[in-house]
Every structure is written in structure tokens, then in C-alpha cells.
N, C-alpha and C positions, 0 to 999 in steps of 0.2 A: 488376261492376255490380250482379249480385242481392244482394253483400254492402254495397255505397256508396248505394243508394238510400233503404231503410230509415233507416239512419244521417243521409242527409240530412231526410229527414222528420222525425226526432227532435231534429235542430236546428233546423231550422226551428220545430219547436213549442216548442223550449225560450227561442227568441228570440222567439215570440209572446208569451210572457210577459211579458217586457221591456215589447213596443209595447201590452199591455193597460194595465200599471201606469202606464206613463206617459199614455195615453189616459184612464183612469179619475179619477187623480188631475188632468190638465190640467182634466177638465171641473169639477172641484169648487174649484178658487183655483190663483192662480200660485205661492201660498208653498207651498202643497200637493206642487206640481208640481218646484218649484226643490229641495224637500227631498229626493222623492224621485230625482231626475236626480241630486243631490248623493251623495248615499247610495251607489248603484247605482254612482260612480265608485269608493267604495270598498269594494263586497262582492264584486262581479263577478271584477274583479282577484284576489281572494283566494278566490275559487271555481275560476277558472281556473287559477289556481298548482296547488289540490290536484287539478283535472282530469286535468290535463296529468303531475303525479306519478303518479296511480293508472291512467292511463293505460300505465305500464311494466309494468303484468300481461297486460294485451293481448298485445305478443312472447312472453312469459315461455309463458302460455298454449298459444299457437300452436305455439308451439315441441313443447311438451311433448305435446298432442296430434297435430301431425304424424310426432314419432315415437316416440307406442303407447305412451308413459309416463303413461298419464291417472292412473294411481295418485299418480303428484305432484302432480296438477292441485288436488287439495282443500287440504291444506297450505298449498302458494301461495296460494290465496283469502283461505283462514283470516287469513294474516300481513297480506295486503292492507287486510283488514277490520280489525285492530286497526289499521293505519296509519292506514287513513280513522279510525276512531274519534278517534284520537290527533290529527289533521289538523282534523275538524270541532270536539271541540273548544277547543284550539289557536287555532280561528278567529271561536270566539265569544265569547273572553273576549278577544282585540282586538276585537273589534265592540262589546261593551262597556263596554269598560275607554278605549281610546285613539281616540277620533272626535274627542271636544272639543277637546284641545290640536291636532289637524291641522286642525281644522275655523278654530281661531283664527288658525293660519298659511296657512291662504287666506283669511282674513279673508270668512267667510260672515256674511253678515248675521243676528242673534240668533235671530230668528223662525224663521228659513229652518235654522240650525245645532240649536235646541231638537227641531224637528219634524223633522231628519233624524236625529237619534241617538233618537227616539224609533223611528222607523223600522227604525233597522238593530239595537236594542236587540231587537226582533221578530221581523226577520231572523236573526238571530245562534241565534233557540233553532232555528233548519231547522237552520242550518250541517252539524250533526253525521249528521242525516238525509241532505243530498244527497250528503255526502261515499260514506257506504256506497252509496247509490245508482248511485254511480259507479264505486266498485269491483266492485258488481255487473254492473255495465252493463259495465266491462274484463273482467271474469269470460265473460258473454255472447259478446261481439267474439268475443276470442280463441277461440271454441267454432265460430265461423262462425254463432252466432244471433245476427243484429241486429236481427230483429222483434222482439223485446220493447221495446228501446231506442223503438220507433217509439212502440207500443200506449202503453207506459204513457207515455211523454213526452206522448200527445196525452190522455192521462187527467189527468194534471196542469194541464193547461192547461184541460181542462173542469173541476176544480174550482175553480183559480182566479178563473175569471172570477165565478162567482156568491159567492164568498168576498169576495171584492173588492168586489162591489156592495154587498152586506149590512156589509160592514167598513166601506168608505169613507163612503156616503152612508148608513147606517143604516135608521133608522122613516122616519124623512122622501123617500128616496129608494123604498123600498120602497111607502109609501104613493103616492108619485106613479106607481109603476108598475102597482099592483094598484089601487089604490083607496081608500075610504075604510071597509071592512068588514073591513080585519086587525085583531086585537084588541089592545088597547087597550099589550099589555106589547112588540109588534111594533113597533107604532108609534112606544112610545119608547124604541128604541133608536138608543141614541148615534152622531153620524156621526163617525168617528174620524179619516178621511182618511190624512195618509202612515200613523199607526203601524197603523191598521186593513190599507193596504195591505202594512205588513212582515209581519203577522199573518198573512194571506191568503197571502202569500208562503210564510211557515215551514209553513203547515200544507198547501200542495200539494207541499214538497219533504218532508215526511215521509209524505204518501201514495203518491208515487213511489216512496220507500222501501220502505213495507210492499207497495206491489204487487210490486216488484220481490224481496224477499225469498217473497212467499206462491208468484210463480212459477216462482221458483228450488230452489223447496221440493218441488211440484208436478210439472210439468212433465215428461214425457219424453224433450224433445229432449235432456238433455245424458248419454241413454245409461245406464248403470249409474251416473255419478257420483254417490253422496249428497252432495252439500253438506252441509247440514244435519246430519249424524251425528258423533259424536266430536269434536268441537272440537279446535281441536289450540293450545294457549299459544302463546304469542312465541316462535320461532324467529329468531334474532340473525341466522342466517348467510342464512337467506331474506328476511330484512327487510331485508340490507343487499342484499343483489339487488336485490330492486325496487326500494331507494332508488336504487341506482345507474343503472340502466334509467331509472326516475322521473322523479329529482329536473332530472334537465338539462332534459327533454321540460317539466315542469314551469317552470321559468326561462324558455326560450325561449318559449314562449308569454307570460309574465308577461313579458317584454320586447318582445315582440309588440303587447301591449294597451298598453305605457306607452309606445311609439310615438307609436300614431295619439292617445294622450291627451294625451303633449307635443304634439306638433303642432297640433290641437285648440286649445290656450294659447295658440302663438303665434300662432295666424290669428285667435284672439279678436282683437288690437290693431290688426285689418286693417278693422276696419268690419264694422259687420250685415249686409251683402248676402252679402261676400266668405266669412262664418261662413255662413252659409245657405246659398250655394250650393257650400264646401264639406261640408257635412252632408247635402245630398239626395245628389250625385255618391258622396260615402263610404256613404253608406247602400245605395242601390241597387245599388253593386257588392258590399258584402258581401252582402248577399241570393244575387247571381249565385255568391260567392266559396262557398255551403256545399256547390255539389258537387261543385266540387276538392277541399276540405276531407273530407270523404265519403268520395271516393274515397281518400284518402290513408291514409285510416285500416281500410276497407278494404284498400290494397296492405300494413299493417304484417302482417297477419291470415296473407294468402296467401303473403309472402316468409316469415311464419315458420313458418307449417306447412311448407312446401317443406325451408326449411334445418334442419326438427322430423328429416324425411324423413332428411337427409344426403345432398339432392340438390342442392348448388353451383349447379352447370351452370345445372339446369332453376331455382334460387333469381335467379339472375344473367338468364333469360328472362322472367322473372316480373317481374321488377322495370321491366326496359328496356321489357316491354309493357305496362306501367302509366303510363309515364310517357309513351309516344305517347296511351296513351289518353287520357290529363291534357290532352296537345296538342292532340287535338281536342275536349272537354271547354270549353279556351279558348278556343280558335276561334269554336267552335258560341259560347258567352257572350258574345265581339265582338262578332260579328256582332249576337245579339240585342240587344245595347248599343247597337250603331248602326241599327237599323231601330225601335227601341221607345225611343229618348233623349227624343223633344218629346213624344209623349202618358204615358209615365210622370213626366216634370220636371212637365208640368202637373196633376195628381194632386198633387204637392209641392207647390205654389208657384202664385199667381196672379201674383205680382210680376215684372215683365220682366224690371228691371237680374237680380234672379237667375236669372230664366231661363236670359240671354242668358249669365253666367259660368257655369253650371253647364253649359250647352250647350258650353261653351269648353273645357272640362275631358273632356269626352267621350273626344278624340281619346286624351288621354291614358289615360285609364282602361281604355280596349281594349287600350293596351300594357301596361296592369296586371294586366290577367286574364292573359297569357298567363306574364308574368313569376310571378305568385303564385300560379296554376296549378303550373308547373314547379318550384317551389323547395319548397311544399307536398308534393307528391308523392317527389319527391325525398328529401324529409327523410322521409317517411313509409315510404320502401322503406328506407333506412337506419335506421330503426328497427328493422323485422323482421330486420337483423341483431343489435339490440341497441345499434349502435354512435348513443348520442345524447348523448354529452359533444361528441364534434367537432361538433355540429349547434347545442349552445348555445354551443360559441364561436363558430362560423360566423355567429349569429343576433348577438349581439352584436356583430360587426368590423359587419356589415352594415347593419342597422338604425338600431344608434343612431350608428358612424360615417357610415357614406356615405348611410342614410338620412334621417336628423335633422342631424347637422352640414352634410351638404352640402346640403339640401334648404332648412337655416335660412339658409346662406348664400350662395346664390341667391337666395332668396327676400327677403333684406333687405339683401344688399352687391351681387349679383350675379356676373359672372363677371372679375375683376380688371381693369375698365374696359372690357374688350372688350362687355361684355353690363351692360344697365343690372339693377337689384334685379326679381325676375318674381314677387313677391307670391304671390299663393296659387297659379301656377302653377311658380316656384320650389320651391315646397314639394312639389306633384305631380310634378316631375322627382326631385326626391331620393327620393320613395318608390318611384318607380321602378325607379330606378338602386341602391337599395339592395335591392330584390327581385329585380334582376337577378343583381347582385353575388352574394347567395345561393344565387340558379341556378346561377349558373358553378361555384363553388366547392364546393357541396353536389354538382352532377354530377359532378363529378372526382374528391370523396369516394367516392362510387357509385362510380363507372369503377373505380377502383385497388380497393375494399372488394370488390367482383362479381369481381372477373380474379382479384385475390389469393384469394379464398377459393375458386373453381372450378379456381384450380390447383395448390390445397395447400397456400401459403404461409400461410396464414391457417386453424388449424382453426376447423370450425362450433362454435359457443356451446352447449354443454351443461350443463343443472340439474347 
């Protein structure tokens, strides 16, 4: 928990970000607002991908430092850092090069399409920044320091916000906040709206950056390590490590997010209430959902120091008491779902009919915390083995089978005559049942991965 806390505060600040831009921009025009929401469908997703890859330094890490080899722990970094490099950017010359021809096959309206590729054309120069950012912030994990990840995430978030005012609404917003005694060159400056806010965006993910490198640079927690000294080139045989480690953790996440955004599409054709009141119910559980998430990333930390150790046994205790603690984790988030459901919906929403459907979806969603609690964590303790190929098959049978297939088809045929089509509650069963699905099968992964490896059949993962 002293290591899932921090780590939850630092997402939660980094998804503050999200709720500014869109706040900032809603208040200035709805084309504003549609560009940015539009945007944000496609940079996030491709943030996430390289998260979730540079996230395989975390084990790699833990590993190394739980067993006394820190003398490899810089190298590893090193190769990390050129990957993020090669990753961010990688991810900004699609942000600038290929938004128009997708943007034309979802058929975005001109105004709304001009002003989001203006957008993500501003986003795109961060890319390369948050990507290091992250690798540092894996670098951190692995070390057992997640307070920096907190610090500077809520640093970025205090620049952003006044980046954003000054970007979006300009001279004229700033005049109406101060007055009319700024001088005359303050005054007129330009209100830029979405691309001021991709601006604002690019330049709190490369402050994140530089804090994160100044204190890494700095700092004494990480022991005699120099980061910073001797550079070490591309290492083929470590960069295919961490791809390997990476790239699955990578996917599965990025199959995670393209989920809930098919879904998303198809409850669009179900009516405005029914998109509303599934967007508050999805919204306020992942809120709940970042401190499973937290923890999980946390337990990758603690299974791989243990098995750094070449302690099985005590690896295989660590994990199963991670995952009780996940258990009541969800519990404790039910419950608060269900004594805190009608006065946070009303916060959402003035509107009954959604009320009353978001209200409906409740029951369900207490059985989702515990389901995505478990399958989270799960997959977070089988990382600290390294073992994350079977996790993004697992995440695929799960998700996009029995999550989305079965979920779409409930929801629009129903259950083969016996049960009529259950609309957006259809939809909520399959995400269910395919987060369950993932429980089952990712536990069983564990069971066999923990037994096999604490009685030899399986050696520990060594650099």
C-alpha cells in the first residue's frame, strides 16, 4: 500500500488533466470541445500502447534490484530511454502525418476535423517528452520510489492548468480575469482554443520530463546508482528484453482502451440519455478503478524484488496476498458505489430519465469493481514474473470475445429468444463477464506460474 498510494495519486493527476482540457475548452465553443474529445480518442490510445511497453522495465528493475545486481540496473534504463525516444517519436509523426484520412472515415465534421489535427499536431511535439517521462517513472517503480511519479504528475498538472487558460482564451480571457490594466501586447494575445490547448498539453508533458530527469539526476534515494553517467548505446540483446516484457503489457492495455471505445460507438445508436447515463456510471467507476490499478502496479514491483531475491516460496505469498488485498480493495469501492451512487449521479446530471438509467446500472457496476479489481491485479502479480505474453492473449479471448461480442449481443439480439435484446444493460453484462472471464483464467495462470516456480519446475527469470 506505501508503494499503490503514490502511484494512485499520480494517476489520478494525470487524468486531471484530461477533465481540465475538456472543461477549459467546453467553456470556450462546442467545436472547440468536439475537436478536443476527438483528438484525445486518438493520442491517449497511442500514449497508452507506449505506457504500458515501457512499463516492462518496472519487473526487469525489481528483479535486478531484489537480487544485488544494481550494477545492471543503468544499462536497462539506458536501452529503455532510447526505446521511449524511438516510441515518442514514432508517435508523433502519426499524429501528424495520419489524423485526416481517419478523421474522414469517421466522417468528422470539417471544422471539428481542421481544429482537432490542429490540436494533436501540438500534442504530438510532447509525445517524445512523456514517452522518457515514463520510462523514468518505470525506472522509479522498479526502485520502490513512487513518490516522484506523485510530485511531479501533480506538477504537470499545476502547469497545465494556467498554460491552458493563457493558450485557449488568450488577451481576452486573461483581461477578463485581471482586468483592464495588462498591457496592451497581453491583451492581444490570440485565443487559440483546441490547438492552444494541445500546446499547453505538449509543454506540461516535457516539464514532467525535465523534472523527472533533474531528479533522477539529483536525488539520493536511488543509492550509489548514477543514472546519468556513461551513457551506454543500443544494446540489441536488452532492448529485446524489454520489448518482450513490454510490448504484450503494451497491447493489452491498448486493447483495454479500444474496448470500452467500441462500446462507447455502439451505445451511441441507443439514444442520448442511454450514452449519458452510460458515460457518468463509466466514468465514476474508473475513478474508483485507480486503486486497484495502483495496487497492481505496485504488486509487479514487490513479486519482482522477491523473485530478484530467488525467493519462489515467499514470491508465490506475495502475490496471493496482493490479490486478497485487491479483494477487499473492491469491496471497500462497492460498497462506496452503493452508499455514494444518487448524490455523486446528481453532480452528473440534472436529468431524471438519466438518472434513473445510471442509477440502474449501479448494481452492475459493484460487480465490476470486483471482477476488474481481480483480473488487474492478477495480471499485475504475473508480470513480476515477467510472464505478460499469456496476459495479452488472455486480454484478447476476454475482452474483445466475451466482452464485446457477447456484451454487443445481448445488447442488440439478446439471449436466443429466451431473453429479449438488454440495450445498454446488455452491454454492462458482457463487460462484466469478460472481466470475469479474465479473473478465471489469469488466476489459474498465477496458480500453475507460483506452484511451478516455488517447486522448481519453472527457473526464476534472470538478466
Amino acid at each position: 500500500m506505501r508503494l499503490a498510494l503514490p502511484i494512485c495519486g499520480a494517476q489520478l493527476a494525470q487524468a486531471g488533466m484530461s477533465v481540465v482540457d475538456v472543461m477549459m475548452t467546453g467553456r470556450l465553443s462546442a467545436t472547440d470541445l468536439a475537436a478536443v474529445s476527438v483528438g484525445s480518442s486518438l493520442w491517449l490510445p497511442l500514449m497508452l500502447f507506449m505506457t504500458g511497453t515501457l512499463m516492462g522495465l518496472t519487473p526487469i528493475v525489481a528483479h535486478l534490484l531484489g537480487g544485488g545486481r544494481t550494477s545492471g540496473i543503468r544499462p536497462s534504463v539506458h536501452q529503455a530511454l532510447w526505446v521511449s525516444l524511438a516510441l515518442g517519436v514514432a508517435a508523433a509523426v502519426l499524429l501528424w502525418s495520419a489524423v485526416m484520412p481517419v478523421f474522414r472515415l469517421m466522417a468528422v465534421p470539417e471544422e471539428v476535423a481542421t481544429r482537432a489535427a490542429g490540436y494533436l499536431a501540438a500534442v504530438a511535439f510532447g509525445m517524445p517528452g512523456v514517452a522518457l517521462f515514463q520510462a523514468l517513472r518505470a525506472f522509479s517503480d522498479g526502485m520502490n520510489h513512487t513518490r516522484p511519479s506523485l510530485w511531479i504528475s501533480l506538477v504537470g498538472l499545476g502547469v497545465n492548468i494556467p498554460c491552458n487558460f493563457v493558450l485557449i482564451y488568450g488577451g481576452e480571457g486573461l483581461t477578463g480575469l485581471f482586468g483592464e490594466w495588462l498591457p496592451a501586447a497581453v491583451q492581444g494575445l490570440p485565443a487559440l482554443g483546441a490547438l492552444g490547448c494541445g500546446m499547453a498539453t505538449a509543454i506540461s508533458m516535457w516539464v514532467m520530463c525535465l523534472a523527472m530527469v533533474a531528479y533522477t539526476r539529483r536525488s539520493r534515494a536511488y543509492g550509489d546508482l548514477d543514472l546519468w553517467q556513461a551513457p551506454t548505446l543500443p544494446r540489441w540483446s536488452l532492448i529485446a528484453e524489454l520489448l518482450r516484457v513490454g510490448v504484450p503489457i503494451g497491447v493489452a492495455i491498448f486493447v483495454e482502451v479500444t474496448l470500452f471505445t467500441l462500446i462507447a460507438l455502439f451505445i451511441a445508436s441507443l439514444g442520448e440519455v442511454t450514452v449519458a447515463a452510460h458515460q457518468v456510471a463509466l466514468n465514476y467507476t474508473s475513478i474508483l478503478f485507480m486503486l486497484p490499478l495502483s495496487l497492481a502496479m505496485a504488486l509487479t514491483v514487490r513479486v519482482g524484488n522477491v523473485l530478484g531475491q530467488g525467493l519462489p516460496d515467499q514470491a508465490r505469498l506475495v502475490a496471493w496476498n496482493g490479490i486478497l488485498v485487491a479483494l477487499g480493495v473492491a469491496g471497500l469501492n462497492s460498497l462506496l458505489l452503493w452508499l455514494t451512487a444518487e448524490p455523486v449521479i446528481a453532480l452528473y446530471t440534472h436529468n431524471s430519465e438519466v438518472a434513473r438509467l445510471t442509477l440502474s446500472l449501479v448494481g452492475l457496476a459493484m460487480i465490476f469493481q470486483v471482477s476488474d479489481s481481480l483480473q488487474v491485479n492478477l495480471a499485475g502479480a504475473l508480470r513480476g514474473y515477467k510472464d505478460t505474453r499469456i496476459i495479452m492473449l488472455i486480454t484478447l479471448l476476454a475482452y474483445w470475445l466475451v466482452g464485446l461480442g457477447g456484451g454487443h449481443w445481448l445488447g442488440r439480439y439478446g439471449l436466443f429468444g429466451w431473453i429479449g435484446p438488454q440495450g445498454v444493460h446488455g452491454y454492462w453484462v458482457g463487460l462484466v463477464a469478460g472481466l470475469t472471464t479474465a479473473a478465471v483464467l489469469l488466476g489459474e495462470r498465477l496458480r500453475r506460474m507460483s506452484k511451478a516456480m516455488a517447486h522448481g519446475e519453472i527457473e526464476i527469470p534472470v538478466e
